[in-house]
C-alpha positions as a Markdown table, in Angstrom:
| # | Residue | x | y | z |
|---|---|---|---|---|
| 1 | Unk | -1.0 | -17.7 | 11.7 |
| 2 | Unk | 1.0 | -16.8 | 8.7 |
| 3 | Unk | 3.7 | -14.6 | 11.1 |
| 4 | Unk | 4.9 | -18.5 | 12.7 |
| 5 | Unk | 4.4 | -20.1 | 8.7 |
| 6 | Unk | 6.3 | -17.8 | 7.1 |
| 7 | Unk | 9.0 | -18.0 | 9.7 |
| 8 | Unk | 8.9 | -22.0 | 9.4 |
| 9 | Unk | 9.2 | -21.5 | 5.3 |
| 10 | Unk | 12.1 | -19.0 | 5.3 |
| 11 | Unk | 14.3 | -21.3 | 7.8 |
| 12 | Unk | 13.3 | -24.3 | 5.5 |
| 13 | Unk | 14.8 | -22.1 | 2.3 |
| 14 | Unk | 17.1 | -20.0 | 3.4 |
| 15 | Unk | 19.6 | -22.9 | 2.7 |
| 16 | Unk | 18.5 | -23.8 | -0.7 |
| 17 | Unk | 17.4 | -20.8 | -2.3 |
| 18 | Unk | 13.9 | -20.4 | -3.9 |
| 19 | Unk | 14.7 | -19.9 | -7.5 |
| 20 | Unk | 12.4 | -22.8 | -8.9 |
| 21 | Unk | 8.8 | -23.1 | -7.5 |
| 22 | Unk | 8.5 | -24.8 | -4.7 |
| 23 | Unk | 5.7 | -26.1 | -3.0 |
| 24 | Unk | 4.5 | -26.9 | 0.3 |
| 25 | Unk | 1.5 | -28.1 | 2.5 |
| 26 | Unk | 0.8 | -27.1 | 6.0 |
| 27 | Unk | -1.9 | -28.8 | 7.4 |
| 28 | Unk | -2.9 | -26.8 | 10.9 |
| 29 | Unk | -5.5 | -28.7 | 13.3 |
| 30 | Unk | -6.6 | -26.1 | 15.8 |
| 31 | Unk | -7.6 | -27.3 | 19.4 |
| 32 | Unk | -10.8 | -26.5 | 21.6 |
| 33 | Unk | -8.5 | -23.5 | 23.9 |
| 34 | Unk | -7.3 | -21.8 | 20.3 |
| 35 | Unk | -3.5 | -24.2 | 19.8 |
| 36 | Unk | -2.6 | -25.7 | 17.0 |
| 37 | Unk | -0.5 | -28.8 | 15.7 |
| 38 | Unk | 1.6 | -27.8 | 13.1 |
| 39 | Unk | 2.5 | -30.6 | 10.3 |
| 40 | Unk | 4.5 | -29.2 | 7.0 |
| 41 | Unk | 6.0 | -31.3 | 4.3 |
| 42 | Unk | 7.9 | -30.2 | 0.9 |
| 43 | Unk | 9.7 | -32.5 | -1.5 |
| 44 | Unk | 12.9 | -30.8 | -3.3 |
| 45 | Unk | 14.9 | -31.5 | -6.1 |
| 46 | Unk | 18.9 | -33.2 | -6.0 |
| 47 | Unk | 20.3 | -30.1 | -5.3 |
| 48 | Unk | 18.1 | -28.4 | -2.9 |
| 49 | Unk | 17.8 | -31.9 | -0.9 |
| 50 | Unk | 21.7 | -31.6 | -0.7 |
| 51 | Unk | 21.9 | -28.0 | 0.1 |
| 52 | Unk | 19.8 | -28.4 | 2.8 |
| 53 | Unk | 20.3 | -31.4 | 3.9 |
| 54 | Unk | 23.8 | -30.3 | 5.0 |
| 55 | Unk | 22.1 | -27.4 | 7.6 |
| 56 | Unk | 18.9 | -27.6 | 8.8 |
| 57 | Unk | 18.5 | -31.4 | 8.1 |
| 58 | Unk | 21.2 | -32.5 | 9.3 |
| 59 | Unk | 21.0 | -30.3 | 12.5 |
| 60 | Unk | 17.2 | -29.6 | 13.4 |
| 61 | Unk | 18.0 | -28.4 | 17.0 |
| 62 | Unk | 19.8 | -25.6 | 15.0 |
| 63 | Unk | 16.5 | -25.2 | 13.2 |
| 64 | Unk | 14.1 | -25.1 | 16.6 |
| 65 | Unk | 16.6 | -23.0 | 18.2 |
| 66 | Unk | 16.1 | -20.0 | 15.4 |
| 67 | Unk | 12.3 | -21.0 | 15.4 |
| 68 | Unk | 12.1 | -20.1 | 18.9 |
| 69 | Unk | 13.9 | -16.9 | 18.9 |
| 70 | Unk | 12.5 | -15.5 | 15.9 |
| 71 | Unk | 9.2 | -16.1 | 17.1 |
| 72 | Unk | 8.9 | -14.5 | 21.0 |
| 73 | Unk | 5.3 | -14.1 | 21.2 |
| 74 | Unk | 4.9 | -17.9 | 20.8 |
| 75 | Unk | 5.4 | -21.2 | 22.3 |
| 76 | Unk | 6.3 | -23.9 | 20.4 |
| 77 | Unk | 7.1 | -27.3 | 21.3 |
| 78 | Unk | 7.1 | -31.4 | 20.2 |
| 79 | Unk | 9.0 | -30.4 | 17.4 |
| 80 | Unk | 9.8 | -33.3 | 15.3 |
| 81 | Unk | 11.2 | -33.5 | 11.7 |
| 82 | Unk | 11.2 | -36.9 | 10.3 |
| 83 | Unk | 13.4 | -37.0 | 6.6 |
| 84 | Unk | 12.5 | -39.2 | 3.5 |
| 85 | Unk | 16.7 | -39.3 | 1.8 |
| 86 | Unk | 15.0 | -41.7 | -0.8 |
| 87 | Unk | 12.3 | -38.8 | -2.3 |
| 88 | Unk | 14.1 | -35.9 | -0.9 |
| 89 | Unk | 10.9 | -34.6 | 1.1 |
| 90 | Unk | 10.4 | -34.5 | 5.1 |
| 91 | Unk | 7.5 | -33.5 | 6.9 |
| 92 | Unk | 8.1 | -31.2 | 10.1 |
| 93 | Unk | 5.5 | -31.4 | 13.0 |
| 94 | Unk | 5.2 | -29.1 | 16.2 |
| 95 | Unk | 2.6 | -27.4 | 18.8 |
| 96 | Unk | 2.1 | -23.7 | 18.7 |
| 97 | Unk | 0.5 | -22.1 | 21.1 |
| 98 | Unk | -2.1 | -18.8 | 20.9 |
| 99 | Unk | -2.7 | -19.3 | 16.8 |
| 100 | Unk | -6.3 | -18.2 | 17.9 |
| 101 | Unk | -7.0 | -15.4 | 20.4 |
| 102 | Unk | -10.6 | -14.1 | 21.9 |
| 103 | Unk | -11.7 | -10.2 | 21.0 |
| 104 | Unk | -13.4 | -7.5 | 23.0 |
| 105 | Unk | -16.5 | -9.4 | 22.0 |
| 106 | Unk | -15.6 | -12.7 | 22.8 |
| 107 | Unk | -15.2 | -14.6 | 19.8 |
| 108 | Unk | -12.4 | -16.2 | 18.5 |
| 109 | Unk | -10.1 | -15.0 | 15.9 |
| 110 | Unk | -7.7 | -16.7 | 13.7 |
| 111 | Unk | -5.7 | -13.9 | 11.2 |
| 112 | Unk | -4.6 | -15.1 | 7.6 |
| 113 | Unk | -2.1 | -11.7 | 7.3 |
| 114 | Unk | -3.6 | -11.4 | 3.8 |
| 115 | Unk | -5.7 | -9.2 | 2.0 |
| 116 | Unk | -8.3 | -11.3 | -0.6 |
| 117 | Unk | -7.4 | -14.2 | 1.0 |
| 118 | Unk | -7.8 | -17.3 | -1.3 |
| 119 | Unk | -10.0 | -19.3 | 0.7 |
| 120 | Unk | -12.2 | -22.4 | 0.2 |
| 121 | Unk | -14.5 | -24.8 | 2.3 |
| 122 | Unk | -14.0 | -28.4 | 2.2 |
| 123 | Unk | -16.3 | -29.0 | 5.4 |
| 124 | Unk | -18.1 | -27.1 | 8.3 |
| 125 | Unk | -14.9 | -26.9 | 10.0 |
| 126 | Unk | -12.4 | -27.8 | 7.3 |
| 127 | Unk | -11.1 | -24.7 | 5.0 |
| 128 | Unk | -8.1 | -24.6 | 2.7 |
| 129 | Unk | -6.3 | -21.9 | 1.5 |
| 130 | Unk | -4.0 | -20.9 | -1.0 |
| 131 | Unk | -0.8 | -18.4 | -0.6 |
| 132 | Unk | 2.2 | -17.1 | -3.0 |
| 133 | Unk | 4.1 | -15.2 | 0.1 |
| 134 | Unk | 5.1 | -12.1 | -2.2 |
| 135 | Unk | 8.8 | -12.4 | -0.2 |
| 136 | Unk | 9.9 | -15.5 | -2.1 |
| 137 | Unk | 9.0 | -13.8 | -5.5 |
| 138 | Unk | 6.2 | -16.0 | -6.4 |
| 139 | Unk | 8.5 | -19.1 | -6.6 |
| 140 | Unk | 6.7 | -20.8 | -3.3 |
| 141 | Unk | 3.4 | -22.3 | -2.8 |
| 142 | Unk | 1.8 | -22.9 | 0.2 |
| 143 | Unk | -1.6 | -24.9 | 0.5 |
| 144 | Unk | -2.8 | -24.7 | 3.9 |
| 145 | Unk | -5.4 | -27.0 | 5.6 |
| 146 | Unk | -7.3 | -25.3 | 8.1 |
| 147 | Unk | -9.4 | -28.2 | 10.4 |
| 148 | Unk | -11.2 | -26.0 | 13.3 |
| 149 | Unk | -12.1 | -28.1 | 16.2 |
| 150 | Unk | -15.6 | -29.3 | 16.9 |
| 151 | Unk | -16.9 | -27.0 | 19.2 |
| 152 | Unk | -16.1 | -24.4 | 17.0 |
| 153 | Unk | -19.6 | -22.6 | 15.9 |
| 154 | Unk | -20.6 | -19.8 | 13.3 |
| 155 | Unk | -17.1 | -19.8 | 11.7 |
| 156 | Unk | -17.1 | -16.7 | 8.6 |
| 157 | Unk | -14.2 | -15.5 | 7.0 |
| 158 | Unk | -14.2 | -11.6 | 7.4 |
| 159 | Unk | -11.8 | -9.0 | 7.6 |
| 160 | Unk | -9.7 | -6.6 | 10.4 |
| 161 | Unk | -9.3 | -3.5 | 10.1 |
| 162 | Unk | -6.4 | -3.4 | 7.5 |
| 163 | Unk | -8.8 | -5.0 | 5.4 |
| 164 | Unk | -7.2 | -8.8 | 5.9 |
| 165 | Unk | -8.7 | -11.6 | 5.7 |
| 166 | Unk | -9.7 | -13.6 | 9.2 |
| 167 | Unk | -11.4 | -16.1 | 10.5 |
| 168 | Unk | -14.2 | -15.4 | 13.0 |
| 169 | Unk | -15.7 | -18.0 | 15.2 |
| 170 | Unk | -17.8 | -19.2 | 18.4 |
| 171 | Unk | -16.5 | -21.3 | 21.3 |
| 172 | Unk | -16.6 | -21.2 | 24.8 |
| 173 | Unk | -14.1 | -19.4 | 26.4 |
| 174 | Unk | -11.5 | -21.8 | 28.2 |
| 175 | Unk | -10.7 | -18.6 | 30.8 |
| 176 | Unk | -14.5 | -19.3 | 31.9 |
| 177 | Unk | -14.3 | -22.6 | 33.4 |
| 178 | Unk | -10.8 | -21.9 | 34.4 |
| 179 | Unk | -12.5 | -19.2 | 36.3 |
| 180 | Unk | -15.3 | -21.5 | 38.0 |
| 181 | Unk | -12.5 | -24.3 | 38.6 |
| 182 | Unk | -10.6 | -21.3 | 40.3 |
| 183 | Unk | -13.0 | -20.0 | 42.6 |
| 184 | Unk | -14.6 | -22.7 | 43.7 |
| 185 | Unk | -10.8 | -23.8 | 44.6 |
| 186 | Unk | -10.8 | -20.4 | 47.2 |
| 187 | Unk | -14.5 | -21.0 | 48.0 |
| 188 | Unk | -13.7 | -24.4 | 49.0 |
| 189 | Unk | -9.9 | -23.4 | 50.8 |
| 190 | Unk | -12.3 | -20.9 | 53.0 |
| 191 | Unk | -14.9 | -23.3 | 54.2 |
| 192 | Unk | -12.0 | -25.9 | 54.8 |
| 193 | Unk | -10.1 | -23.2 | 56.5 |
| 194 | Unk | -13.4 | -21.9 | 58.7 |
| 195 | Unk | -14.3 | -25.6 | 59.6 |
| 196 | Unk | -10.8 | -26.4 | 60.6 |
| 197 | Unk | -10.9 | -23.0 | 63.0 |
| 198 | Unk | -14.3 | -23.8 | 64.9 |
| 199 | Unk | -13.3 | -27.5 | 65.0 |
| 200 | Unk | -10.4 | -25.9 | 67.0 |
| 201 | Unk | -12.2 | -23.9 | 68.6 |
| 202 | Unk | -14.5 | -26.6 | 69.8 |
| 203 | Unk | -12.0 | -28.7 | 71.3 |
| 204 | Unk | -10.4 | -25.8 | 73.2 |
């Protein structure tokens, strides 16, 4: 999770410098096959707004295209930034795909990429949580809003093997019906196949 956020906040930055606090709130609503829509908004002062305004805001294909090659592993699409010029702020939305993956045990996991995480429940599938990435020096807040879908079951925050904080949860596995569909696709491409032979056959 935090490995595309980060990414997302550095491009946003890089432009304006993070030398006051800044502060930002990326709301992530994760799907039943383990994607996630993407929604980020941050409202700057005069001079930031201007700074970037003149890159990235002014020029958000520029700002996909370094999304896209800085990030390999994942997809990401619908990209959409919408600006507010009158409070300085914009909110930036877009797909990503594989946030979640499935274990040797089959259940999902979602990684937070931080130790102690600061984590709090709002519902049964509604968590928030609060990060000062330590590579903008403290001057940037994120407040993320975590909305698991629901056929998510027995969520629990625990932690990998580096001692990190993750999200562990239940849900079918989309590979499983995939499966099903798949084979009884063949199953069904044999028995047509066989029919059409003797029905040949026959007639000969």
């Amino acid at each position: 999770m935090k490995t595309i956020i980060t990414f997302i906040v550095a491009a946003l930055l890089v432009s304006i410098g993070y030398s006051q606090q800044s502060n930002q709130k990326i709301e992530m609503v994760i799907d039943a096959i383990g994607n996630a829509k993407i929604n980020i908004s941050m409202t700057m002062n005069a001079a930031q707004w201007q700074q970037w305004n003149g890159t990235y805001g002014a020029n958000p294909s520029a700002l996909k295209r370094d999304m896209e090659r800085s990030m390999p592993a994942y997809i990401v699409d619908d990209f959409k930034l919408d600006k507010d010029d009158m409070n300085r702020s914009f909110n930036l939305s877009l797909n990503a795909y594989g946030v979640c993956k499935i274990d040797k045990r089959g259940r999902w996991i979602m990684d937070t990429d931080q130790k102690d995480a600061q984590l709090t429940e709002l519902t049964e599938h509604k968590y928030m949580l609060v990060s000062s990435p330590p590579e903008f020096g403290g001057t940037v807040q994120q407040t993320f809003i975590i909305e698991f879908p629901e056929a998510a079951e027995d969520i629990k925050i625990d932690k990998d093997s580096f001692g990190k904080s993750i999200f562990e949860f239940e849900m079918e596995n989309p590979s499983t019906s995939f499966s099903l569909l798949r084979w009884s696709g063949l199953i069904l491409l044999l028995l047509g196949g066989g029919w059409l032979g003797k029905s040949t056959l026959s007639k000969n």
